[in-house]
N, C-alpha and C positions, 0 to 999 in steps of 0.2 A: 464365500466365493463372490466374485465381482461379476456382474451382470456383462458382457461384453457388448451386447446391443445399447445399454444403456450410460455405460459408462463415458462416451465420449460427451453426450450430452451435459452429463451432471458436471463436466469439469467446463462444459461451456456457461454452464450457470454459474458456475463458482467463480470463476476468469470474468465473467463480463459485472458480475452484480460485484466484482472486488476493482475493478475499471472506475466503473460508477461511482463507487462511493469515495474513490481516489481524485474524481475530478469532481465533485463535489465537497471535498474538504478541501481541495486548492482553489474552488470559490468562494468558499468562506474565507482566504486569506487572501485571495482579491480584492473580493466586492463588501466584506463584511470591514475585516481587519485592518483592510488595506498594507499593500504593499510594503511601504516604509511601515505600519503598526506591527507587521509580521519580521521585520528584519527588527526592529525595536526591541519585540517582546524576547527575540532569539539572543540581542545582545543582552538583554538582562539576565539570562541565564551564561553570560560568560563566551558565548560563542560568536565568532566575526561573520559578517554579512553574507559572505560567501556563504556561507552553511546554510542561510536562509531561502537563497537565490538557488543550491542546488538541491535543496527540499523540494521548491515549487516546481521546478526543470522537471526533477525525477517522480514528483505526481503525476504531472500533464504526460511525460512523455510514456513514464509506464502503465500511467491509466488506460493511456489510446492503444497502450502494445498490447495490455489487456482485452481489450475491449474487442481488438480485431481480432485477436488471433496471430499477431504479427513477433514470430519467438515470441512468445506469451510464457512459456516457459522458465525461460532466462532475465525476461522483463523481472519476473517472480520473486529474483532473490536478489538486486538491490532493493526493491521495495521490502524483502523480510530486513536486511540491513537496515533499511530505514525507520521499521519499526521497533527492530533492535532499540535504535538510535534515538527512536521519540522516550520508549519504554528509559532506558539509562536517565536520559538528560533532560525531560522533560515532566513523565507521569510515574515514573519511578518513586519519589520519596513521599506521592500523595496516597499510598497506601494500593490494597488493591481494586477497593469497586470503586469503579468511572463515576456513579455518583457522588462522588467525594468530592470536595471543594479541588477543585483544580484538576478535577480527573483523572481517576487511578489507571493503573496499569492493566488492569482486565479488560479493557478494548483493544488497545495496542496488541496485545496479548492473542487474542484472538486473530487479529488480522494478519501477525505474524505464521501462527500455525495455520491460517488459512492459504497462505502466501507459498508456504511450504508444498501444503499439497499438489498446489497448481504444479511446481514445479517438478514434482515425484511425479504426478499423476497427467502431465503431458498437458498438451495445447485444446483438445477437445476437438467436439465438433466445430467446421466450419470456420478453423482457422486460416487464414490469409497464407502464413506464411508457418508453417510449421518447424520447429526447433527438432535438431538431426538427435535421434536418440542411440542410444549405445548397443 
């Protein structure tokens, strides 16, 4: 059984600590990789620039919809899309543990189903702007 006192919280910690770590992997492709090394590294896997440019968009913007509470919900599943979309074309054929040279698809993985739940499981405490449920 779900705790109903406690459960608005847990999905505020799940929404905000999956925000964080959204705008913290689009600074490593800033500040670390840079810009152009980030659209580089996406064309060597075959894919045009655009894809790179709507990666970083779709961090930043769904990090902060996370993070507030702003549809946090809906923010939710283009980011699982996305991890879809790292897991496929990216960390896909490096096996499955992330320690693996090139890192595997059990982080992606995780952050997917974590993404999930936000979205099943509502905006949480102290969202901005909460997402209309059924």
């Amino acid at each position: 059984m779900i705790d109903s006192k406690t459960a608005p919280y847990a999905a505020l910690l799940l929404r905000v600590s999956l925000g964080i770590l959204f705008l913290a992997h689009l600074s490593l492709k800033v500040f670390v990789f840079t810009v152009p090394g980030f659209v580089g590294f996406m064309g060597s896997l075959g894919l045009p620039p655009v894809v790179a440019y709507a990666t970083m968009a779709l961090e930043f913007v769904g990090g902060l919809m996370l993070i507030t509470g702003f549809y946090a919900r809906w923010a939710a599943l283009p980011l699982a899309a996305l991890m879809l979309g790292t897991i496929v074309s990216v960390h896909g054929h490096n096996g499955w543990m992330f320690a693996n040279k090139g890192g595997g698809w059990e982080f992606p993985a995780f952050w997917l189903v974590a993404l999930l739940v936000v979205a099943l499981l509502g905006d949480g405490a102290f969202a901005i702007r909460r997402a209309r449920t059924a």
